[in-house]
N, CA, C and O of each residue as an XYZ file, in Angstrom:
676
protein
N       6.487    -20.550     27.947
C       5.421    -20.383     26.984
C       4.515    -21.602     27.047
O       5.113    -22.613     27.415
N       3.264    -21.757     26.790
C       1.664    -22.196     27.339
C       2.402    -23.642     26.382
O       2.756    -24.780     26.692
N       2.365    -22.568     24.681
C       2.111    -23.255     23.774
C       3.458    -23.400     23.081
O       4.167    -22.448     22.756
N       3.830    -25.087     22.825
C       5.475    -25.303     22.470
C       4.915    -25.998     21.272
O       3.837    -26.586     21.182
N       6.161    -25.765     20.059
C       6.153    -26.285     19.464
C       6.835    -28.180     19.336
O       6.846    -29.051     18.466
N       7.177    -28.082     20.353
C       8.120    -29.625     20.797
C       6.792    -30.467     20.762
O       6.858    -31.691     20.642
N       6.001    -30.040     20.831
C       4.249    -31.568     20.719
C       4.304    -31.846     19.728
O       4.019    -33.037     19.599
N       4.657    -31.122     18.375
C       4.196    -30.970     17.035
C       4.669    -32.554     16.553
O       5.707    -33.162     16.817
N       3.272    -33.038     15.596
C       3.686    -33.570     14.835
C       3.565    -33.697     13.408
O       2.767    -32.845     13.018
N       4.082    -34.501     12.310
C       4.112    -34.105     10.867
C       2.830    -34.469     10.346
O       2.059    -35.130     11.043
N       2.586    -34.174      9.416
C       1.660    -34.486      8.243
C       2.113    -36.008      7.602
O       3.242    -36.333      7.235
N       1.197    -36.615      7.592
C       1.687    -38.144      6.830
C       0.622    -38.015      5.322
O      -0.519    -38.354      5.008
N       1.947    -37.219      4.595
C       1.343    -37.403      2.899
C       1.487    -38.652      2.248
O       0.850    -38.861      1.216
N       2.354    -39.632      2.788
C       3.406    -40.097      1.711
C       2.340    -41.381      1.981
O       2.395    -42.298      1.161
N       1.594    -41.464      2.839
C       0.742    -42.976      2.922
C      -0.282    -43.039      2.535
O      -0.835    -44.139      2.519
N      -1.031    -41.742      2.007
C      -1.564    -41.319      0.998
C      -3.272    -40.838      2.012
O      -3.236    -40.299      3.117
N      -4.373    -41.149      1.391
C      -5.141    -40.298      2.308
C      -5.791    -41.290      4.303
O      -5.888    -42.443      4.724
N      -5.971    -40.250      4.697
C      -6.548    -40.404      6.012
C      -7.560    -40.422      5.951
O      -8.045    -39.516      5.273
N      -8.448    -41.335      6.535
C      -9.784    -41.147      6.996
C     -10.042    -40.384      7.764
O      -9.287    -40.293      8.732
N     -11.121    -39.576      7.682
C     -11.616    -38.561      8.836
C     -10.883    -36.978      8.638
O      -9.654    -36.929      8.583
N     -11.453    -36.080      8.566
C     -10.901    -34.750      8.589
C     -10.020    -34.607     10.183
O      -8.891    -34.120     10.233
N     -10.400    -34.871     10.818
C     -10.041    -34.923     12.372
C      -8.663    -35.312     12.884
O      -7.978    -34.797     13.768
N      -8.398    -36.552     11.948
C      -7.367    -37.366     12.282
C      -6.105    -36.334     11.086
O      -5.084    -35.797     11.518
N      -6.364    -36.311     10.230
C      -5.731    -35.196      9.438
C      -5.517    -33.643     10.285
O      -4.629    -32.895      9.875
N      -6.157    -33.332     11.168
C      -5.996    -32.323     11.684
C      -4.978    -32.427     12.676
O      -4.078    -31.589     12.635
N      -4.956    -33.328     13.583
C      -4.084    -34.362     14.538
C      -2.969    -34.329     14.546
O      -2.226    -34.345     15.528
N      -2.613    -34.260     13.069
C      -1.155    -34.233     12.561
C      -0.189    -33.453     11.687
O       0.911    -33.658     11.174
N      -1.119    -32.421     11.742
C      -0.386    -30.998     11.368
C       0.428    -30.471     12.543
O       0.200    -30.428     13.752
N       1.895    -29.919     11.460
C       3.099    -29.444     12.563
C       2.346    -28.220     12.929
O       2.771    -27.215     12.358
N       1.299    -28.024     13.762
C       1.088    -26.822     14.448
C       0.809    -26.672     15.680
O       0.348    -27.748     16.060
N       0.834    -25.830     16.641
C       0.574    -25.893     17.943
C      -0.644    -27.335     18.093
O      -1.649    -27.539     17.412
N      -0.251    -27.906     18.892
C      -1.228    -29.227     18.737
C      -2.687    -28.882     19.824
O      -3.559    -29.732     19.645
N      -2.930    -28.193     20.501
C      -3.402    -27.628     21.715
C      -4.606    -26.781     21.076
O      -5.780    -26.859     21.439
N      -4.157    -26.047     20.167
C      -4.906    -24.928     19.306
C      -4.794    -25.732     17.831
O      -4.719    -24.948     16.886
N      -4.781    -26.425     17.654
C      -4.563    -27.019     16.000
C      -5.968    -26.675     15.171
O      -5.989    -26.025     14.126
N      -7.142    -27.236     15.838
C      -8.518    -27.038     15.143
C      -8.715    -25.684     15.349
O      -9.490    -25.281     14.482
N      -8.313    -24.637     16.228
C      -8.802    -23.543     16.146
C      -7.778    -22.773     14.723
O      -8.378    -22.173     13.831
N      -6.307    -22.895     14.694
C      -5.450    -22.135     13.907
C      -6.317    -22.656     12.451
O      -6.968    -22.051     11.599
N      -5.953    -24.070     12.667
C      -6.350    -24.428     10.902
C      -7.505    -23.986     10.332
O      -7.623    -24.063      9.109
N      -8.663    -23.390     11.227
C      -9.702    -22.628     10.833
C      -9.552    -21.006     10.817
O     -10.460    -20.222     10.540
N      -8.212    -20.666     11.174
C      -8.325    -19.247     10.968
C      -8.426    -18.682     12.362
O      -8.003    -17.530     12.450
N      -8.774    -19.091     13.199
C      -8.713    -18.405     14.786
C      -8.226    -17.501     15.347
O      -8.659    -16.441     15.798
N      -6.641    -18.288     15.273
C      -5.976    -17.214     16.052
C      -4.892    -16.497     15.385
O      -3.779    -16.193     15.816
N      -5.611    -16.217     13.880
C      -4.747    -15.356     13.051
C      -5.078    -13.779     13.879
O      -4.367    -12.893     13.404
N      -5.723    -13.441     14.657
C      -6.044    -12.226     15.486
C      -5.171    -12.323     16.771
O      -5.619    -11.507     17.576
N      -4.095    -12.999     17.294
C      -3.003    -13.081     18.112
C      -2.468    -11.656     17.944
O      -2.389    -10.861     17.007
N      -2.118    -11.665     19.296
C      -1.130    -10.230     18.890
C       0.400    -10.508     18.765
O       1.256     -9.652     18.541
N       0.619    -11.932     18.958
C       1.878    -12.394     19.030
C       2.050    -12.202     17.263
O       1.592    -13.211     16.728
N       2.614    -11.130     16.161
C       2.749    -11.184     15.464
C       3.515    -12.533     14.813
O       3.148    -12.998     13.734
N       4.361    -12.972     15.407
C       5.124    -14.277     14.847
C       4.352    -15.509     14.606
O       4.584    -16.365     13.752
N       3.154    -15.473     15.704
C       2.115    -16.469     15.624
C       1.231    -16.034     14.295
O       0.536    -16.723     13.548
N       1.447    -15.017     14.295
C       0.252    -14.969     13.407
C       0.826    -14.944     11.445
O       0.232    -15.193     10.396
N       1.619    -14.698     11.637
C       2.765    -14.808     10.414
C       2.898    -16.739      9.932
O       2.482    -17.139      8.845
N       3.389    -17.460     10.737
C       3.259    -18.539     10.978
C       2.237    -19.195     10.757
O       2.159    -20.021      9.848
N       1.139    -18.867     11.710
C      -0.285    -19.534     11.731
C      -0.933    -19.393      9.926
O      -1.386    -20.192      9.107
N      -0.696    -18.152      9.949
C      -1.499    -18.186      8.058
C      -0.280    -18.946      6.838
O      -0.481    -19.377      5.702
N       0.909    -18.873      7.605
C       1.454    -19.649      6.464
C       1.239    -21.189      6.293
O       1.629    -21.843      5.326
N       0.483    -21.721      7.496
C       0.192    -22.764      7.594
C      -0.914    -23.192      6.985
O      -1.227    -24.321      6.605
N      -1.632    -21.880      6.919
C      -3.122    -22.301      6.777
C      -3.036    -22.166      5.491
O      -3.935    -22.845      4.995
N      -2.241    -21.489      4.449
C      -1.538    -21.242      3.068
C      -1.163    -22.772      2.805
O      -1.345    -22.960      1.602
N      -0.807    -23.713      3.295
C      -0.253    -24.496      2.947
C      -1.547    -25.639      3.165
O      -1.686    -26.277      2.121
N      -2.491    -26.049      4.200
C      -3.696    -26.514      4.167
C      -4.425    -26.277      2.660
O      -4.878    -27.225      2.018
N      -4.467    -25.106      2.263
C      -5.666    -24.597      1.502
C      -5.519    -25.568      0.194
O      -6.478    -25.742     -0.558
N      -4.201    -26.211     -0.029
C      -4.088    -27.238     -0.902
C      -4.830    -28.075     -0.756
O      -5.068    -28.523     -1.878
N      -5.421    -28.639      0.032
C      -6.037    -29.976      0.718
C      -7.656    -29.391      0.518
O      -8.210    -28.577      1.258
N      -8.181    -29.984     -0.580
C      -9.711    -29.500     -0.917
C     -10.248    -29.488      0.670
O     -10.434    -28.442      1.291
N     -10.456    -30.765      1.196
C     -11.094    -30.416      2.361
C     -10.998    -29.595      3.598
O     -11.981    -29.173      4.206
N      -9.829    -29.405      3.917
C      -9.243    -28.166      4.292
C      -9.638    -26.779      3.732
O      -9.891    -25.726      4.317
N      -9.618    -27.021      2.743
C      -9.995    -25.367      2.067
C     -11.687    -25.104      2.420
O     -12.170    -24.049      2.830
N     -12.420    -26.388      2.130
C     -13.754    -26.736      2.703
C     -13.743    -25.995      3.815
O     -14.264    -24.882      3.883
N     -13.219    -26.503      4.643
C     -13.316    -26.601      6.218
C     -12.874    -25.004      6.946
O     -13.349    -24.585      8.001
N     -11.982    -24.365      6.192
C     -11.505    -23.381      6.709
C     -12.634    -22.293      6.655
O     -13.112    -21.660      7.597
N     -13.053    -22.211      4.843
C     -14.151    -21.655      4.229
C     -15.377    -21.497      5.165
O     -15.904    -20.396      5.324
N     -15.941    -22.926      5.951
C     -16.859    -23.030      6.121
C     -17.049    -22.357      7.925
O     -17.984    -21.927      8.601
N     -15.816    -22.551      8.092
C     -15.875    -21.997      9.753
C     -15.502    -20.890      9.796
O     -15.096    -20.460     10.875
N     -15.513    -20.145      8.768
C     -15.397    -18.514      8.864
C     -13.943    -18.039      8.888
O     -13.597    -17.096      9.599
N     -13.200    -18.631      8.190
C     -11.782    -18.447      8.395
C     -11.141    -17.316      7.391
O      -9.993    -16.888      7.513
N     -12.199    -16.846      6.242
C     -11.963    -16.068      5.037
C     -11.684    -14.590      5.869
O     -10.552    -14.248      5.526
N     -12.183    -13.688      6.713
C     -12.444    -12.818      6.819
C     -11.463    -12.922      8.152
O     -11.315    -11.807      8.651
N     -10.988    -13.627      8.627
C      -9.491    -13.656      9.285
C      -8.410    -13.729      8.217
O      -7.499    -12.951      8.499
N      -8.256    -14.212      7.400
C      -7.144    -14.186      6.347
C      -7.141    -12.783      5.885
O      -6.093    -12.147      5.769
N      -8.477    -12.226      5.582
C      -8.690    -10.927      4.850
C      -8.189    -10.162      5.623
O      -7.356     -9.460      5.050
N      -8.353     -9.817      7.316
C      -7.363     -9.300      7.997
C      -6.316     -9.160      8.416
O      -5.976     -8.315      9.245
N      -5.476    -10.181      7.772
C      -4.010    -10.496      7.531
C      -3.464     -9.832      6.732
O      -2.251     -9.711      6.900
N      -4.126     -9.080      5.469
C      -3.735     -8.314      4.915
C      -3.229     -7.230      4.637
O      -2.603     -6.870      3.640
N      -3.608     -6.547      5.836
C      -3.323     -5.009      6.912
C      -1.949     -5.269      7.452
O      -1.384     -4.217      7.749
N      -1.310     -6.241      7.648
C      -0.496     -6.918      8.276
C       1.072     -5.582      7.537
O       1.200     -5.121      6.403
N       2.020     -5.364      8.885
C       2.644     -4.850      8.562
C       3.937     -5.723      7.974
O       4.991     -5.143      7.713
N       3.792     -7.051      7.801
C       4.431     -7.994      7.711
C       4.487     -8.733      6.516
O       3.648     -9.601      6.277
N       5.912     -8.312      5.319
C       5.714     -8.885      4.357
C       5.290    -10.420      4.120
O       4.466    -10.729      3.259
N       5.966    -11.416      5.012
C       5.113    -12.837      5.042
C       4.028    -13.093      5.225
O       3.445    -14.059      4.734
N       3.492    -12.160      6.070
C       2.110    -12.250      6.443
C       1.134    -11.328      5.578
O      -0.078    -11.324      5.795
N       1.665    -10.631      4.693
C       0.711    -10.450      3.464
C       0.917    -11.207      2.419
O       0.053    -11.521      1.601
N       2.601    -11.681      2.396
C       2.208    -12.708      0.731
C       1.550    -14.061      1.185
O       1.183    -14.858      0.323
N       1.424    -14.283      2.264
C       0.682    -15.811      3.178
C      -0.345    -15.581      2.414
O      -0.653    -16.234      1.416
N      -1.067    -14.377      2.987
C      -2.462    -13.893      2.855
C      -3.254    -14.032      1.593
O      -4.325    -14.627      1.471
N      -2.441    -13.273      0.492
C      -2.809    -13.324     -0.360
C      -2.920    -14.597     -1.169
O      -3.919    -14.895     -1.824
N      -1.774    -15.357     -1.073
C      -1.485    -16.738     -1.497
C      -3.103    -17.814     -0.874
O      -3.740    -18.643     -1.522
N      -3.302    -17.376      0.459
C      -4.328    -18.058      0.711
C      -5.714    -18.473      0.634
O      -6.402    -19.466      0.872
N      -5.908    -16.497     -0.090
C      -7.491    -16.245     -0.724
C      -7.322    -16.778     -1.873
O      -8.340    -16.791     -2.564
N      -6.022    -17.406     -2.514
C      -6.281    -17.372     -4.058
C      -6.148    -18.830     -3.832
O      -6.030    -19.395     -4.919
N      -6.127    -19.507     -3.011
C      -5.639    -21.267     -2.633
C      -7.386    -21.512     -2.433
O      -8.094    -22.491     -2.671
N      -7.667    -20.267     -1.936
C      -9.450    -20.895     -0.805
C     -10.456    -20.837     -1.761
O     -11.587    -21.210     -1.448
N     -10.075    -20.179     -3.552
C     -11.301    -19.538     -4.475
C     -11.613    -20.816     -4.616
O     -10.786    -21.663     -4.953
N     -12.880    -21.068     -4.361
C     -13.468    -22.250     -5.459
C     -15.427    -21.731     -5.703
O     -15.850    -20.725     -5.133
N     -16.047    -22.316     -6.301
C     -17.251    -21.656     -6.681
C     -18.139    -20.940     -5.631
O     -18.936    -20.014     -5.782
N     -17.681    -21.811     -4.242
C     -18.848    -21.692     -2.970
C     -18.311    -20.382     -2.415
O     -18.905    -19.674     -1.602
N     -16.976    -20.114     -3.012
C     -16.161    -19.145     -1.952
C     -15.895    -17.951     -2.840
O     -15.744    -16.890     -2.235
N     -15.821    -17.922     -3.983
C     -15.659    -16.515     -4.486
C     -15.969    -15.182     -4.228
O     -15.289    -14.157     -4.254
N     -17.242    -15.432     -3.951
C     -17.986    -14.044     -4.242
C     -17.541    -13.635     -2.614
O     -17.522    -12.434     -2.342
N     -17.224    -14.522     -1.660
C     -16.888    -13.860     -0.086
C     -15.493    -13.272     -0.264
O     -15.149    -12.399      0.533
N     -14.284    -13.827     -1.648
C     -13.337    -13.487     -1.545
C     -13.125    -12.303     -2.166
O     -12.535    -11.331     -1.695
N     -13.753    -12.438     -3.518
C     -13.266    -11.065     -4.260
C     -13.844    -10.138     -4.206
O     -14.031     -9.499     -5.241
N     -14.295     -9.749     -3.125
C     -15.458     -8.499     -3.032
C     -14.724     -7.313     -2.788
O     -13.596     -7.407     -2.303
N     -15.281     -6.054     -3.096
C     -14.838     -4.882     -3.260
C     -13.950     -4.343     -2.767
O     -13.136     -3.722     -3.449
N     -13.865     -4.436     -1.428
C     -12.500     -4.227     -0.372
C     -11.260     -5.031     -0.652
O     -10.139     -4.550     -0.816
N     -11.593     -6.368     -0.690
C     -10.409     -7.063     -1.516
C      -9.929     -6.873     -2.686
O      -8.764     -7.151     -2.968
N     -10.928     -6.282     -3.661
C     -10.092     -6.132     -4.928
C      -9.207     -5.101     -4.870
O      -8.003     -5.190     -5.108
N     -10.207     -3.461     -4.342
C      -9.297     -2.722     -4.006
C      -8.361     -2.266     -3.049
O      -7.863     -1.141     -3.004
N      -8.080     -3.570     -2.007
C      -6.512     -4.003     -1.293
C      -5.754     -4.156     -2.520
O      -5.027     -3.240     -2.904
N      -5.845     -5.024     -3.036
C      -4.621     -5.752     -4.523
C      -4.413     -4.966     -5.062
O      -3.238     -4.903     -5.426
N      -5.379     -3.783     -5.519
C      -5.302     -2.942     -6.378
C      -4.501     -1.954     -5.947
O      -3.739     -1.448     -6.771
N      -4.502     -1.626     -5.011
C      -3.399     -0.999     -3.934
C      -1.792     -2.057     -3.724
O      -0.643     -1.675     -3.502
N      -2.176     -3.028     -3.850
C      -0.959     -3.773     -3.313
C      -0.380     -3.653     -4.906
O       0.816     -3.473     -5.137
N      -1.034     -3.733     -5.582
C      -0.369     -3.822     -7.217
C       0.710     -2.865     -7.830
O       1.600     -2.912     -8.679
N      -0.068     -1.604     -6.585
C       0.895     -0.141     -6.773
C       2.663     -0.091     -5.849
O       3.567      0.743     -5.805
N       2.452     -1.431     -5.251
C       3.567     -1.026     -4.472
C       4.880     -1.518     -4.849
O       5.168     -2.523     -5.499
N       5.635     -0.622     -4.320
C       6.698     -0.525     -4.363
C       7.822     -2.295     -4.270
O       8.753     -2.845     -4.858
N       7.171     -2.447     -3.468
C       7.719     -4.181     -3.072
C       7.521     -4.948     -4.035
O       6.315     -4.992     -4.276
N       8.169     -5.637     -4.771
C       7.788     -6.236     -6.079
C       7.225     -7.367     -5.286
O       6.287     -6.889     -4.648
N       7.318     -8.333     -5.083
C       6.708     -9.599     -4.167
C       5.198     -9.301     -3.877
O       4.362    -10.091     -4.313
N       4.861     -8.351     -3.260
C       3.446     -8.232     -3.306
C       2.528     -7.446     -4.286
O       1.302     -7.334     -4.296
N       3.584     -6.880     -5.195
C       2.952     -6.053     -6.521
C       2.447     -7.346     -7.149
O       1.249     -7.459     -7.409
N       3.416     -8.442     -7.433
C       3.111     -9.144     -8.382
C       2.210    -10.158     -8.399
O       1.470    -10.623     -9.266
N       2.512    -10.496     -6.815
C       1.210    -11.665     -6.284
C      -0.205    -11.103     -6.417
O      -1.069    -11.930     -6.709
N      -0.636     -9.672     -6.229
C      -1.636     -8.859     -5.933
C      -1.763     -9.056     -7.826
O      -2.673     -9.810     -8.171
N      -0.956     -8.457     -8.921
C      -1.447     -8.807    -10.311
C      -2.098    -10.079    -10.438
O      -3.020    -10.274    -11.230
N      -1.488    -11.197     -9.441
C      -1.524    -12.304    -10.189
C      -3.453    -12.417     -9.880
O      -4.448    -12.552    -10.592
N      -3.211    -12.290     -8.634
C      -5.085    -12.141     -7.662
C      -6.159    -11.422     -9.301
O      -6.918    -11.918    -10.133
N      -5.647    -10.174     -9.036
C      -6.568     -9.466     -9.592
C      -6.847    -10.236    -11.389
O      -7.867    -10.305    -12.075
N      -5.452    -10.694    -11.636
C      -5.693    -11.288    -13.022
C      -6.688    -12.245    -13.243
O      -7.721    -12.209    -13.913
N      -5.999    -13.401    -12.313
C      -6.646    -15.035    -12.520
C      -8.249    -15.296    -11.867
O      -9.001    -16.249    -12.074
N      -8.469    -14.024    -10.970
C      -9.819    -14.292     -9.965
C     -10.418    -13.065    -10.396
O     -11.556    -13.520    -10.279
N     -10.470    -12.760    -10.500
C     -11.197    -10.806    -10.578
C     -11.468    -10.170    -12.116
O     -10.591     -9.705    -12.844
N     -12.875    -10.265    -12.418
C     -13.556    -10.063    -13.345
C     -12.870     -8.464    -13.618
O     -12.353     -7.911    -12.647
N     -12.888     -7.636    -15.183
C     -13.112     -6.605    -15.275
C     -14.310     -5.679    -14.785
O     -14.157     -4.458    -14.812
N     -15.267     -6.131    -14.425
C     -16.049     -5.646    -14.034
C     -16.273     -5.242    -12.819
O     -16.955     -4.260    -12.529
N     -15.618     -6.099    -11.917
C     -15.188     -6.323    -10.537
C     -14.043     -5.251     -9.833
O     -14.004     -4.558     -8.816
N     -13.192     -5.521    -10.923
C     -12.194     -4.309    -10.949
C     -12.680     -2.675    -10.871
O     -12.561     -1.901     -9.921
N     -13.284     -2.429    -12.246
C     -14.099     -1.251    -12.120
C     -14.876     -1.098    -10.906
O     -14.805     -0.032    -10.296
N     -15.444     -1.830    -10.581
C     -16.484     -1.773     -9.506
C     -16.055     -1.042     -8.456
O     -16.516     -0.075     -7.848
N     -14.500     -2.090     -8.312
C     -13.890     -1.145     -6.609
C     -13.109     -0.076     -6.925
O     -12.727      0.726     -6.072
N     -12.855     -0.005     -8.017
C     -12.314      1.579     -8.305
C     -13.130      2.503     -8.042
O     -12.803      3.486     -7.377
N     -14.509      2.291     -8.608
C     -15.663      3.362     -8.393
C     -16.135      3.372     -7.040
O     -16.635      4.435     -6.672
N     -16.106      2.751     -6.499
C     -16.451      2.855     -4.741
C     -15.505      2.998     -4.061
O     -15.690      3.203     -2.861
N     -13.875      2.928     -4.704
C     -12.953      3.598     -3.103
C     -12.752      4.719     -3.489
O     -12.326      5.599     -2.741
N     -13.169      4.993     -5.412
C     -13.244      6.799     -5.315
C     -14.474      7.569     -5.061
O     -14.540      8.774     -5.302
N     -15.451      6.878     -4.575
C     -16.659      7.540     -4.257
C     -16.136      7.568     -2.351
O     -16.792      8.351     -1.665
N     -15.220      6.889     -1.748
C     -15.563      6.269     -0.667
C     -14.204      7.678     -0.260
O     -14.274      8.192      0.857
N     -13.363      8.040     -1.002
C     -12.317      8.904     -0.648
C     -12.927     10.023     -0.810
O     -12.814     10.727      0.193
N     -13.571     10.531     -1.701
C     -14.020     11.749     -2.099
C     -15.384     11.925     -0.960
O     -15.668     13.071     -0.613
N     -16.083     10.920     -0.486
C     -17.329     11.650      0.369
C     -16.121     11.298      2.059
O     -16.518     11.922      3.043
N     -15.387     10.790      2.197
C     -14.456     11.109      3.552
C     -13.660     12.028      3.532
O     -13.203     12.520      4.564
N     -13.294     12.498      2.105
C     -12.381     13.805      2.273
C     -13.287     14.811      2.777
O     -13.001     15.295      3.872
N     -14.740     15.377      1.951
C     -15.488     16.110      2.267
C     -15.425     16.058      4.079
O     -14.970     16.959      4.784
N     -16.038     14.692      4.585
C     -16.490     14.710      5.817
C     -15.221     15.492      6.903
O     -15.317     16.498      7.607
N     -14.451     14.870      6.751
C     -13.100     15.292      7.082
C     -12.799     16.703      6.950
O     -11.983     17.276      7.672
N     -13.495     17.292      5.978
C     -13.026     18.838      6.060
C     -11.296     18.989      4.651
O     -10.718     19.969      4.183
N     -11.164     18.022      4.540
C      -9.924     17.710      3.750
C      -9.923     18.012      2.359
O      -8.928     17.772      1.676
């Protein structure tokens, strides 16, 4: 394999902050080779499912780090997480979700909670799996306006009812 985890090295929290976003990047336990591409969300589109399970739990764990959350935000990393969500992979949906709700801050909302996302949660809220029922309440509670809510109710039942038609269904 290309990419080993034997390069990896740790995160140095304990000496408190680093200068430079760069040098902080340097030293995340992640593929060191691909490090700036994962920590932005990259190669959450791997087909190596394990990579990609992994890769967002990492990036779940970045999103703590304001500038990180900055940084991920800003290089387009939201709408790779959002596709993590499809994920047939319970880690890799509670990553997911854990990560849009790590990335909300004022600049980033309105890219996170938009209609398709609410009504994912709203769907995930129904399921059966308690772990992602409850994380998906927690989304829709703490981030997601009532209004917002309604909103994607009324457009995935406008959005089922004109595809059933099309469909013949």
């Amino acid at each position: 394999m290309a990419n080993s985890f034997s390069n990896c090295l740790s995160i140095d929290l304990v000496k408190g902050p680093v200068s430079g976003i760069h040098r902080k990047i340097k030293k995340i336990p992640l593929l060191t080779p691909n490090v700036t591409k994962l920590s932005c969300g990259y190669n959450l589109e791997d087909e190596n499912k394990n990579l990609v399970e992994f890769g967002i739990g990492g990036i779940c764990n970045l999103c703590l780090d304001k500038n990180f959350k900055q940084l991920i935000y800003k290089r387009g990393g939201v709408p790779k997480v959002i596709k993590c969500l499809s994920s047939e992979r319970e880690e890799t949906v509670l990553s997911a979700i854990t990560t849009l709700m790590f990335l909300i801050y004022p600049e980033s909302k309105a890219d996170i909670t938009t209609a398709s996302v609410i009504d994912c949660m709203l769907r995930f809220k129904e399921s059966g799996n308690r772990r992602i029922s409850n994380l998906a309440s927690v989304f829709l509670q703490d981030y997601c306006t009532s209004d917002q809510i309604q909103n994607a109710k009324i457009l995935s039942s406008t959005y089922s009812s004109s595809h059933a038609s099309v469909s013949g269904t």
